[in-house]
N, C-alpha and C positions, 0 to 999 in steps of 0.2 A: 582575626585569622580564619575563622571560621567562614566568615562572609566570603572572603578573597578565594577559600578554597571551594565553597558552594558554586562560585562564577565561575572559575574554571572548571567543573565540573559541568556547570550547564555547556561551555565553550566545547569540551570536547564530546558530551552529547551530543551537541548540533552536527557537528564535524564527524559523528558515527550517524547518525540519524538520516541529516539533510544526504550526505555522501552516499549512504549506502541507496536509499532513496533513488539520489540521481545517474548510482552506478547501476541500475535496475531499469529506468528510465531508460541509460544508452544503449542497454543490450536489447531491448526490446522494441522500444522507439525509432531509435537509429541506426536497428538492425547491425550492433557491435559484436553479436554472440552470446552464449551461454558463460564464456568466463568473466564478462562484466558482469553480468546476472549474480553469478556466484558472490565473485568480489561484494554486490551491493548484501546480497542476505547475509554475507560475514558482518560486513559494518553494520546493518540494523540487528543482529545478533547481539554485539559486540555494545551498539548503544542500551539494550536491555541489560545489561553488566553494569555499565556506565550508571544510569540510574539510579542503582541501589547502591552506591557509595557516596550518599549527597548526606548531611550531617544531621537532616531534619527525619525522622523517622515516619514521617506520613505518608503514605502510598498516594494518595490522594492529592496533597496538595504538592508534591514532588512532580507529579503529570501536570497536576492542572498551571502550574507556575510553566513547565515545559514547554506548553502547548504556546504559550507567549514567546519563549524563546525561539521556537520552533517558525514562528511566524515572522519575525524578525531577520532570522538566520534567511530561511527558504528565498526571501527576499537578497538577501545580498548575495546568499549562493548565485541565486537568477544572474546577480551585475555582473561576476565577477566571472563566471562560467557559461552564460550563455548569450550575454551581450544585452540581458534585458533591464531594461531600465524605467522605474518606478514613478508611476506620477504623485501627486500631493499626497490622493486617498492614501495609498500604497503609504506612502510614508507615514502619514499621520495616522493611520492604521497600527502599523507598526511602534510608534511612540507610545499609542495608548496602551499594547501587547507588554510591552516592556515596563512600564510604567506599573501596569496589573501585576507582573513576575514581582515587582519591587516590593508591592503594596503584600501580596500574599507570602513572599517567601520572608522578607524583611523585618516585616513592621512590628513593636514590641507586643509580646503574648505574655498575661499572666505565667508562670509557671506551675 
């Protein structure tokens, strides 16, 4: 249970994260305005919230396992929102990102 609740946890980080991110991107980039601006520093707010409700207590490896999701996510966000689409690198990239989240956040620790 713990593990299942850890993923969802990384799932809606990505989704405050990459979103708010991208909600900053359109107001800027795509000259949307200052209320997607807003909108994105609420969801990157909101992902620093997010964070510190993950079951592992380490500041440290909480990010760094992150930063793997982060890279995985940023990629599908791209597919799914902006029509961009990933070649091998890009994937096999992302494989090894997740692979690493697995390896750091999962793997058995003395206690």
């Amino acid at each position: 249970m713990t593990v299942l609740r850890s993923i969802l946890l990384f799932g809606v980080a990505a989704l405050a994260e990459i979103g708010g991110a991208w909600l900053v991107w359109q107001g800027v980039r795509e000259s949307r305005g200052w209320l997607w601006m807003l909108g994105g520093v609420l969801a990157l707010g909101a992902y620093g919230f997010v964070a510190t409700l993950q079951p592992d207590a380490h500041f440290g490896r909480i990010l760094a396992a992150y930063g793997g999701v982060f890279v995985a996510g940023s990629l599908l966000w791209g597919m799914l929102f902006d029509g961009f689409r990933p070649d091998r690198y890009d994937i096999a990239g992302a494989v090894i990102c997740v692979v690493g989240v697995a390896v750091i956040m999962y793997a058995p620790r003395a206690a």
